[in-house]
Z-matrix of the N, CA and C atoms (Angstrom, degrees):
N
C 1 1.454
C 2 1.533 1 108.79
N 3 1.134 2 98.52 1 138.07
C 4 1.766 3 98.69 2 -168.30
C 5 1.691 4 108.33 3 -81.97
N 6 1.110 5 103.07 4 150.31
C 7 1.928 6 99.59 5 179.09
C 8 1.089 7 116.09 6 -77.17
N 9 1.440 8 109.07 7 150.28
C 10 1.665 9 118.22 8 -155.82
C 11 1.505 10 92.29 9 -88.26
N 12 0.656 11 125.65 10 -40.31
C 13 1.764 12 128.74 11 -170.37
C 14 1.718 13 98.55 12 -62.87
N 15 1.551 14 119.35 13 -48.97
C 16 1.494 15 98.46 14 173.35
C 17 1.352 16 133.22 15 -103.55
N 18 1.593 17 104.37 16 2.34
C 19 2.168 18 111.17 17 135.27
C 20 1.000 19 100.28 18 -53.76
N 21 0.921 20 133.13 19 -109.51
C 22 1.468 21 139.17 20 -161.31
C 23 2.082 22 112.95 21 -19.18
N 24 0.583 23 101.74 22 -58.21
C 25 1.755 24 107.71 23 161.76
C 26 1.591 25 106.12 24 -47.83
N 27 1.122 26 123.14 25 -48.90
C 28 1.538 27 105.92 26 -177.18
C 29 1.384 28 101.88 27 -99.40
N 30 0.871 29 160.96 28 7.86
C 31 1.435 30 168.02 29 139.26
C 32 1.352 31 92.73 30 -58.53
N 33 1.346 32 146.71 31 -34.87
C 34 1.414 33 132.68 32 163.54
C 35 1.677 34 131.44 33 -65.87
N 36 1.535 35 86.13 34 -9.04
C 37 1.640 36 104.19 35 171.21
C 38 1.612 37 117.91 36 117.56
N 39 0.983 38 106.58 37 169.96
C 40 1.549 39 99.21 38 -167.35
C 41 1.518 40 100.79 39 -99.73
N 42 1.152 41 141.07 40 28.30
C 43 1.924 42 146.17 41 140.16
C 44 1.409 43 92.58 42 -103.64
N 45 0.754 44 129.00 43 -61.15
C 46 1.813 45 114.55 44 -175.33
C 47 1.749 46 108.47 45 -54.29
N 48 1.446 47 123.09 46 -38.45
C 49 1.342 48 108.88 47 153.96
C 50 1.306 49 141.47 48 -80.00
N 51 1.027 50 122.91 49 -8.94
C 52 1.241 51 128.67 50 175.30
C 53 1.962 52 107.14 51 -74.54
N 54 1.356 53 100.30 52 -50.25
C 55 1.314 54 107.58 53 177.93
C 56 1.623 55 96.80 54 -63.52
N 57 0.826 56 149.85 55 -80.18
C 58 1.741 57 138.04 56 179.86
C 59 1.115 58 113.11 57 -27.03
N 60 1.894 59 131.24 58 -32.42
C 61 1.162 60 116.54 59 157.62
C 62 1.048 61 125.89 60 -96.62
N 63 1.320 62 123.98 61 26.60
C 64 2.056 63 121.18 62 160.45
C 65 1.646 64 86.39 63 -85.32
N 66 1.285 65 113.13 64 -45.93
C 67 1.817 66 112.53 65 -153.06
C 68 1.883 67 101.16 66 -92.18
N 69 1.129 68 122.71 67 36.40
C 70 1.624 69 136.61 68 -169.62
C 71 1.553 70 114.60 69 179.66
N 72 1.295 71 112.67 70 31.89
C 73 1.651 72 137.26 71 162.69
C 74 1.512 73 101.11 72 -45.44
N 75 1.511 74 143.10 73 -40.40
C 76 1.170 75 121.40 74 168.10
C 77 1.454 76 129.07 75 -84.16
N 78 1.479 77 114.91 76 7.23
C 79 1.554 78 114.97 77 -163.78
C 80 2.146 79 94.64 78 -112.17
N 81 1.356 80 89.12 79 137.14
C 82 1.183 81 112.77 80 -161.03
C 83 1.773 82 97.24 81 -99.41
N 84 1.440 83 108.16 82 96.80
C 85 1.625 84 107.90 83 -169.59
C 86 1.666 85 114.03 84 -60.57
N 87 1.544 86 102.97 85 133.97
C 88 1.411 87 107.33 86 164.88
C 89 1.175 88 131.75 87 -130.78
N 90 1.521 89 99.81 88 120.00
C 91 1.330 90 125.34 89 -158.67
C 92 1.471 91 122.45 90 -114.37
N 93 1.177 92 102.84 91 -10.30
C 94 1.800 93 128.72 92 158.50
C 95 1.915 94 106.63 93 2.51
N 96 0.941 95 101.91 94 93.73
C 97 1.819 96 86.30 95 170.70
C 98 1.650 97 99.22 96 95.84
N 99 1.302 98 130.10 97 -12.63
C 100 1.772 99 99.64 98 -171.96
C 101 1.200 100 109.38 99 -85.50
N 102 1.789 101 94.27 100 176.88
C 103 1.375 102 80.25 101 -163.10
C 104 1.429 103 89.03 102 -131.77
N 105 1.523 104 123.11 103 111.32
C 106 1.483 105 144.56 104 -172.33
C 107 1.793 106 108.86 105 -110.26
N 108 1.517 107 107.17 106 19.26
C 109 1.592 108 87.59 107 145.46
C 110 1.519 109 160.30 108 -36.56
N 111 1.379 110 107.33 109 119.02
C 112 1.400 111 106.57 110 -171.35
C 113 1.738 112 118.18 111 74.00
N 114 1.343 113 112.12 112 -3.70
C 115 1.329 114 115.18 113 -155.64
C 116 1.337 115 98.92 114 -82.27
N 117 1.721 116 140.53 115 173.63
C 118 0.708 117 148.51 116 138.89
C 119 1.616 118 146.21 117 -103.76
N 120 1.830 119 92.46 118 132.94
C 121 1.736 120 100.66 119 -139.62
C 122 1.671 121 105.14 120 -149.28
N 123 1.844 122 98.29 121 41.51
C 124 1.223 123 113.67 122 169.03
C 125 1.586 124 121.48 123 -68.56
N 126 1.199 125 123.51 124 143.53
C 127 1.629 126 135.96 125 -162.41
C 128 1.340 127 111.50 126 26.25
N 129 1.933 128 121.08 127 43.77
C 130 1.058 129 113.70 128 143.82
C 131 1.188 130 129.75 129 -93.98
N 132 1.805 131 103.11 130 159.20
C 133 1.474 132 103.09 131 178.96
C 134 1.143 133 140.54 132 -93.59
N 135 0.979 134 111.14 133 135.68
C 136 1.687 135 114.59 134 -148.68
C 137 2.030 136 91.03 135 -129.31
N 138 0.747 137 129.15 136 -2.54
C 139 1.293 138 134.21 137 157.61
C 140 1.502 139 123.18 138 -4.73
N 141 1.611 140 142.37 139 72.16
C 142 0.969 141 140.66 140 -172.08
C 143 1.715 142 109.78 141 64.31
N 144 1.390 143 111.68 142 43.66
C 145 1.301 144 127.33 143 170.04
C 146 1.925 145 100.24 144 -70.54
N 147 1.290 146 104.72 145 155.80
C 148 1.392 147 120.92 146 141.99
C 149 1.426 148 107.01 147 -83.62
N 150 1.799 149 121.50 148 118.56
C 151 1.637 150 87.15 149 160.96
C 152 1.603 151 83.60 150 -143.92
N 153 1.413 152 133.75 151 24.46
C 154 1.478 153 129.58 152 149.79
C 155 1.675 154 116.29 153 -6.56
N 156 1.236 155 102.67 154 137.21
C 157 1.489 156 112.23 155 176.31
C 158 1.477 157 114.42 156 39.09
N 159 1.458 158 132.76 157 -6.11
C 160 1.661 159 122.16 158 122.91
C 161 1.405 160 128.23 159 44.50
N 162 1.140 161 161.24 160 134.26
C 163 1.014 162 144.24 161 87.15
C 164 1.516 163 158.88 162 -56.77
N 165 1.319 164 95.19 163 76.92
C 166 1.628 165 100.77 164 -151.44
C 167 1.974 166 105.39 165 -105.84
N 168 1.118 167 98.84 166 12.49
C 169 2.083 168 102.45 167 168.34
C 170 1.754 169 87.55 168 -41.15
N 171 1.927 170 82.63 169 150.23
C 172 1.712 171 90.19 170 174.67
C 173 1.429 172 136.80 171 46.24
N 174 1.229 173 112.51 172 16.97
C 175 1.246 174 123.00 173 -153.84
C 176 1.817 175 89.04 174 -77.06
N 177 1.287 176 119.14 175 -174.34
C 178 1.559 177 110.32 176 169.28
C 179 1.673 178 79.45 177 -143.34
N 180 1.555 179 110.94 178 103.74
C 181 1.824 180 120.72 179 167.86
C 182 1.517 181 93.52 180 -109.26
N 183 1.182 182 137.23 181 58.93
C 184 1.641 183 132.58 182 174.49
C 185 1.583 184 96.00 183 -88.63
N 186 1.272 185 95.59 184 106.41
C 187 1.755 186 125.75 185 169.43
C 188 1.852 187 121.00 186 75.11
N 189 1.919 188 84.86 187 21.59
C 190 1.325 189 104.64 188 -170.38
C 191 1.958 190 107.29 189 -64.64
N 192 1.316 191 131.08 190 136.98
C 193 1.189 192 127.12 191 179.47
C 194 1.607 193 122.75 192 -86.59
N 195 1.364 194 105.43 193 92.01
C 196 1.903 195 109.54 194 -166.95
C 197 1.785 196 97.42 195 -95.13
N 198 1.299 197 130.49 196 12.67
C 199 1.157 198 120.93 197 161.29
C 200 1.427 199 128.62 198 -28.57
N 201 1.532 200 106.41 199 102.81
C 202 1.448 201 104.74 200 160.84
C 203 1.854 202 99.99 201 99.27
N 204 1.461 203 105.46 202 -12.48
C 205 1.696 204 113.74 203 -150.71
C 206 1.877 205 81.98 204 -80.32
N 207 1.568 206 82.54 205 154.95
C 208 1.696 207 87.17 206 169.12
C 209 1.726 208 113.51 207 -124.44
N 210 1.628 209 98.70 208 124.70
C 211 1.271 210 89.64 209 -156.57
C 212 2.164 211 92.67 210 -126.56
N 213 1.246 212 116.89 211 43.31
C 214 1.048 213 139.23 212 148.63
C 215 1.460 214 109.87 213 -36.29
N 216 1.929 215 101.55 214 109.46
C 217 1.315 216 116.87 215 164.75
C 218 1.870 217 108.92 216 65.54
N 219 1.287 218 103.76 217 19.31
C 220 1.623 219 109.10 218 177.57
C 221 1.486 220 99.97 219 -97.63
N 222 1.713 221 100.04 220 159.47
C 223 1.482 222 114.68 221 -176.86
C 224 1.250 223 121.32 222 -70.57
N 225 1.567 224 139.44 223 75.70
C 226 1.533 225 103.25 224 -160.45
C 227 1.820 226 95.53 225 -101.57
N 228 0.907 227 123.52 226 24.44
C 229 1.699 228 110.56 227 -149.10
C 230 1.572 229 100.90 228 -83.60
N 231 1.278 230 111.11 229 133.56
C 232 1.380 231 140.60 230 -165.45
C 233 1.552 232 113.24 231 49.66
N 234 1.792 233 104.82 232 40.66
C 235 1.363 234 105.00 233 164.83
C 236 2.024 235 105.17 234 -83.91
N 237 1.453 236 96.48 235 -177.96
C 238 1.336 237 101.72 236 -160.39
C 239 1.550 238 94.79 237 -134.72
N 240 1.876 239 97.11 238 88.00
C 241 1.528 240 99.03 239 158.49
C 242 1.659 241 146.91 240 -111.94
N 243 1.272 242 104.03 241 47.00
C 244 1.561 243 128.67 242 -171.07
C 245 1.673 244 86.27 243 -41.00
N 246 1.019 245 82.30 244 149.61
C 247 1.885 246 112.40 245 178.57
C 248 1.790 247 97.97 246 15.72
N 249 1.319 248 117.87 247 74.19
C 250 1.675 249 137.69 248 166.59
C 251 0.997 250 92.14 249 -72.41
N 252 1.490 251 105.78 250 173.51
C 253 1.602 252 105.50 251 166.82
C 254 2.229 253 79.25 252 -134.13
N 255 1.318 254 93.37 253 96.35
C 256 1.367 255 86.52 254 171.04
C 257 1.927 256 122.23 255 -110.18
N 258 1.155 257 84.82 256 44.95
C 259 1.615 258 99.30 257 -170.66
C 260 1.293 259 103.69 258 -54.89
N 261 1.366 260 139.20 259 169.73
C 262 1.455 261 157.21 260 -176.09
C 263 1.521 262 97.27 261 6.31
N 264 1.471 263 121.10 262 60.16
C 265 1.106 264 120.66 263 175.99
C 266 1.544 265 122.01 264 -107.97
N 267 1.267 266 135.64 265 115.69
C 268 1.560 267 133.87 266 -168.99
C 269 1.837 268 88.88 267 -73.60
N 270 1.241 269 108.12 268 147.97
C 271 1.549 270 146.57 269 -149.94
C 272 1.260 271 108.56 270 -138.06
N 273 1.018 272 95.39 271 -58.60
C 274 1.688 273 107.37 272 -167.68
C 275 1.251 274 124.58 273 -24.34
N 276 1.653 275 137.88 274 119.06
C 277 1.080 276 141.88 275 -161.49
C 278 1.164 277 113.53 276 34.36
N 279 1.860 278 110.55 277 44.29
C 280 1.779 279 100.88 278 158.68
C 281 1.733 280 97.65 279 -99.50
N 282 1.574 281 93.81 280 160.66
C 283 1.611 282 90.07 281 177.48
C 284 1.694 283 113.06 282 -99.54
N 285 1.115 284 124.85 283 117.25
C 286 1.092 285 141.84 284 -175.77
C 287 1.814 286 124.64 285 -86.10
N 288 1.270 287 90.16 286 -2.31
C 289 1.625 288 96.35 287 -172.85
C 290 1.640 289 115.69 288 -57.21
N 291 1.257 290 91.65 289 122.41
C 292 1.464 291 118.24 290 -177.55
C 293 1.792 292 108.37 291 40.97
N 294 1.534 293 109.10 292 56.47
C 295 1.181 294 123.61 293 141.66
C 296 1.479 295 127.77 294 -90.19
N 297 1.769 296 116.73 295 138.07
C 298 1.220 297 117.41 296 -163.87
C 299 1.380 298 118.63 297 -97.20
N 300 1.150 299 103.28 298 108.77
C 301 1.830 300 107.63 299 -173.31
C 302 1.375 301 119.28 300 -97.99
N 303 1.027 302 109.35 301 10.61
C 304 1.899 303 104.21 302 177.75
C 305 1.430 304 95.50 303 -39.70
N 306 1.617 305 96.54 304 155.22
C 307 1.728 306 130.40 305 -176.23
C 308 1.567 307 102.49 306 33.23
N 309 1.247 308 122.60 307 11.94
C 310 1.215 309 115.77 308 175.64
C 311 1.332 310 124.01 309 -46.82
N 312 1.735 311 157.18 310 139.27
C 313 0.993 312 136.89 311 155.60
C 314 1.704 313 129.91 312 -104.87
N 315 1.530 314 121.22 313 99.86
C 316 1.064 315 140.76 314 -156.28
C 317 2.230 316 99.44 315 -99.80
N 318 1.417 317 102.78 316 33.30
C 319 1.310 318 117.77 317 173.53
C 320 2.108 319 103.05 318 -44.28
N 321 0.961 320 114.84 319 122.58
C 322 1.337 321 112.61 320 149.47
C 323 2.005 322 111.71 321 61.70
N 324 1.553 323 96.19 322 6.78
C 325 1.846 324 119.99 323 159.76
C 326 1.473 325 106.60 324 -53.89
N 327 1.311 326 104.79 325 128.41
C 328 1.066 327 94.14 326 143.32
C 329 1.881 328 146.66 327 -136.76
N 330 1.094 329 117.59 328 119.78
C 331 1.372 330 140.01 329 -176.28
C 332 1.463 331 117.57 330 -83.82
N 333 1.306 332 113.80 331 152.31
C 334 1.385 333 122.77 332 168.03
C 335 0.987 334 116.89 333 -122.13
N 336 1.746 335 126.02 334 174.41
C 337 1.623 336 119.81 335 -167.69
C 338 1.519 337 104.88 336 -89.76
N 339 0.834 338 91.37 337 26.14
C 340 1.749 339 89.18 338 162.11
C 341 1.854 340 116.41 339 -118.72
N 342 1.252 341 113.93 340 -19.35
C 343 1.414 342 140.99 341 161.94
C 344 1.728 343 92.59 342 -62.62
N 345 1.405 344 117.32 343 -75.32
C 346 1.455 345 110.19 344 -150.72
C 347 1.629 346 97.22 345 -80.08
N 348 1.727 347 126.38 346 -9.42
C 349 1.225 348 106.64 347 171.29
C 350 1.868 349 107.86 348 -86.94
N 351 1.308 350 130.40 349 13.05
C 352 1.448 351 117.53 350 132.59
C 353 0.983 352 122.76 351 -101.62
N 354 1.487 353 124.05 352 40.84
C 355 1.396 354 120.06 353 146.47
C 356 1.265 355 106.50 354 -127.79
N 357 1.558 356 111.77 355 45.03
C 358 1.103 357 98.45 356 -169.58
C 359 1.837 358 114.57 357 -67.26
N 360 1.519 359 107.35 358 -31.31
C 361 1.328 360 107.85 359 -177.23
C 362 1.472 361 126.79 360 -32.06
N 363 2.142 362 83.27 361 -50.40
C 364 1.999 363 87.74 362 -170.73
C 365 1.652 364 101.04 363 -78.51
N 366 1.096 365 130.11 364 0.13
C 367 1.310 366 119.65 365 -152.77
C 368 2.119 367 95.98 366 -99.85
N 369 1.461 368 113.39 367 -54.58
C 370 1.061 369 109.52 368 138.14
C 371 1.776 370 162.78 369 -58.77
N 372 1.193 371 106.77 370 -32.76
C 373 1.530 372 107.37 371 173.56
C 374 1.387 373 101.50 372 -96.06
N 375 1.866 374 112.72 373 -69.53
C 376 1.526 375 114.37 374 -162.57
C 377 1.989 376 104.13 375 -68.79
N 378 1.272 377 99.19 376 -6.06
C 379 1.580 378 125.41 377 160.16
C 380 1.621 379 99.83 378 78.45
N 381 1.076 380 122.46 379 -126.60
C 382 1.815 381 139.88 380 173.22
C 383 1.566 382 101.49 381 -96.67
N 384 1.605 383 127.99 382 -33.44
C 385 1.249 384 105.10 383 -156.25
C 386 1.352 385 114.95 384 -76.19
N 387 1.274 386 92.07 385 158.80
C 388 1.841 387 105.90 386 173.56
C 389 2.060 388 81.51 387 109.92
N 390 0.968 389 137.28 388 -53.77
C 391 1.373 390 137.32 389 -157.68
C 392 1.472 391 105.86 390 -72.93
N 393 1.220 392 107.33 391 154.85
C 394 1.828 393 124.07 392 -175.19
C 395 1.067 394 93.56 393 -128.30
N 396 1.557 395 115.29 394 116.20
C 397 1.917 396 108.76 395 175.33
C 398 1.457 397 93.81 396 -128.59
N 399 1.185 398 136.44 397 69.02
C 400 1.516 399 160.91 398 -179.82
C 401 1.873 400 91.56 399 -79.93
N 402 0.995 401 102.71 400 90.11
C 403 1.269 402 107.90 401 168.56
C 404 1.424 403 127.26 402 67.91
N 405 1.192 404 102.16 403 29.33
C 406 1.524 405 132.06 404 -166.68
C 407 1.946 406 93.79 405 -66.06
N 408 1.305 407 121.99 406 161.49
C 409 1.287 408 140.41 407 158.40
C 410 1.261 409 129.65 408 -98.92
N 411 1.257 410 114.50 409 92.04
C 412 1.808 411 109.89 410 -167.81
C 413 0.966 412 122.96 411 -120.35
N 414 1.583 413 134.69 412 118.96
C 415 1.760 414 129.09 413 169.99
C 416 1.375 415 112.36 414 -78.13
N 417 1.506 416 128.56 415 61.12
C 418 1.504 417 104.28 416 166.76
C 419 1.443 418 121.57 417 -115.71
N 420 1.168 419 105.05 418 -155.33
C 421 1.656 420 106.56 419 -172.70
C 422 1.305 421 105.10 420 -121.03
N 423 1.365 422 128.47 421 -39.65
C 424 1.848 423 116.38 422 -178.64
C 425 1.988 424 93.67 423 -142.87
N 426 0.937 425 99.64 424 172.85
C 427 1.319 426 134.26 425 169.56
C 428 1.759 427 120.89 426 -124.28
N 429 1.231 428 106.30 427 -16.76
C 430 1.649 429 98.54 428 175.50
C 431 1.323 430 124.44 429 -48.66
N 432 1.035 431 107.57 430 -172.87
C 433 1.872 432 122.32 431 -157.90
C 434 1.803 433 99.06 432 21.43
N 435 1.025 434 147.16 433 1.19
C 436 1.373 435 149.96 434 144.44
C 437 1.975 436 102.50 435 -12.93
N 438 0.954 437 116.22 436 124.05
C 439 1.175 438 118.78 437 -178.51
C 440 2.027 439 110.65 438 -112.47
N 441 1.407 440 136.53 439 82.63
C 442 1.208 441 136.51 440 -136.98
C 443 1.883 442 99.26 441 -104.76
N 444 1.145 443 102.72 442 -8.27
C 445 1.825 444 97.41 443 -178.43
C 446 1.020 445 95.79 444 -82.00
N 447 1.595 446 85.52 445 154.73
C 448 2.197 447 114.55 446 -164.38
C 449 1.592 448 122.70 447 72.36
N 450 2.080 449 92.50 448 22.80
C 451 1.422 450 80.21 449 -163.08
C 452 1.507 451 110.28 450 -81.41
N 453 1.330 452 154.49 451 -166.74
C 454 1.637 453 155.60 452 -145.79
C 455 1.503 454 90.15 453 -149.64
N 456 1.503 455 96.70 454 100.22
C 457 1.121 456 161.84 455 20.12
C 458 1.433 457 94.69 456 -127.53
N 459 1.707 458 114.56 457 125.08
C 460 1.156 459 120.76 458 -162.25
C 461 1.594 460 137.01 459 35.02
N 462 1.450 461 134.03 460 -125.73
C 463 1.170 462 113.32 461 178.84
C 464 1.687 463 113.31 462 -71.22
N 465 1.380 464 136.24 463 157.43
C 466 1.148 465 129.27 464 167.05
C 467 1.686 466 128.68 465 -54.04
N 468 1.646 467 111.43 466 111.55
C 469 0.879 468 143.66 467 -159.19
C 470 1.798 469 99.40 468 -79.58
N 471 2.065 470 88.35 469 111.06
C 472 2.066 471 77.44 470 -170.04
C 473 1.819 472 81.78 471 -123.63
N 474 1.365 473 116.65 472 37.41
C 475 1.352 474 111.45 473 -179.10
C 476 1.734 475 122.68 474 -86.41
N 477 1.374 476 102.77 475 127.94
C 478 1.687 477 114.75 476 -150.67
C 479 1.077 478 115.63 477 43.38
N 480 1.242 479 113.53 478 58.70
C 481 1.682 480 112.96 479 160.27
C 482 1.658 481 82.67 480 -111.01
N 483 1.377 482 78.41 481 167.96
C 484 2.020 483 116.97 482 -171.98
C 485 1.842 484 89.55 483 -94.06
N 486 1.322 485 113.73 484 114.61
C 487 1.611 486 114.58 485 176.00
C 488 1.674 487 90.62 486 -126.53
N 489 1.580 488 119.28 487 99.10
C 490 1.183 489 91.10 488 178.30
C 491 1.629 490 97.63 489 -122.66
N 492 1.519 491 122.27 490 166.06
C 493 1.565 492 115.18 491 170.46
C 494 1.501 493 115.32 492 -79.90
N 495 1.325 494 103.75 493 138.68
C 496 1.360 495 108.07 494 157.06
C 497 1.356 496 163.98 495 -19.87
């Protein structure tokens, strides 16, 4: 269950939270369980958040900062995270279906092939590009028909990431 003291902080808006987290740099947000559907929660910080099991469908995180955040088994599907900053972010059994990740950066994430088979959309059509998987953590089995031009920054970056099979 997420803490009422930091619902309530983002329910005041995402400048009223952000400023609580310049001035609360040691408090580790918990957000465990809320449920931020549809809401909007662009260039907030989400910085080593709890936000596990989540409700974040539809969400609008465009250039929102999930660094470090663990968002394990949360709702994100057909949220909208253009240029995230989802660096060293745990994934794992979140559902991603038909969430939009252009320029997203998923540096040192880690996902499994059951994660990237609900994405399968972006992973096949809108392909890899726009994504940074710089050392990303991955359980899958192939990459074919993978389509990798336009990837951010240039071709898609799978250097020291963990690619292991299944």
């Amino acid at each position: 269950m997420a803490n009422k003291m930091h619902f309530a902080q983002l329910e005041r808006g995402v400048s009223a939270w952000n400023t609580w987290r310049r001035e609360n740099v040691e408090v580790s947000p918990d957000l465990y369980g809320a449920q931020l559907s549809g809401t909007f929660l662009s260039r907030a910080d989400f910085r080593g958040a709890d936000l596990r099991r989540a409700g974040l469908s539809k969400a609008r995180l465009h250039r929102a900062n999930l660094h470090q955040a663990d968002l394990r088994r949360a709702v994100l599907s057909d949220a909208f995270l253009s240029n995230a900053n989802l660096t060293k972010t745990f994934l794992t059994g979140a559902d991603l279906t038909g969430a939009y990740l252009l320029q997203a950066d998923l540096s040192e994430a880690e996902l499994s092939e059951k994660d990237l088979d609900k994405m399968q959309a972006e992973v096949t059509a809108a392909a890899v590009a726009g994504y940074l998987f710089d050392r990303a953590h991955f359980a899958i089995s192939r990459w074919e028909d993978t389509d990798q031009r336009g990837s951010f920054p240039g071709p898609t970056s799978l250097t020291h990431s963990l690619v292991r099979p299944c």
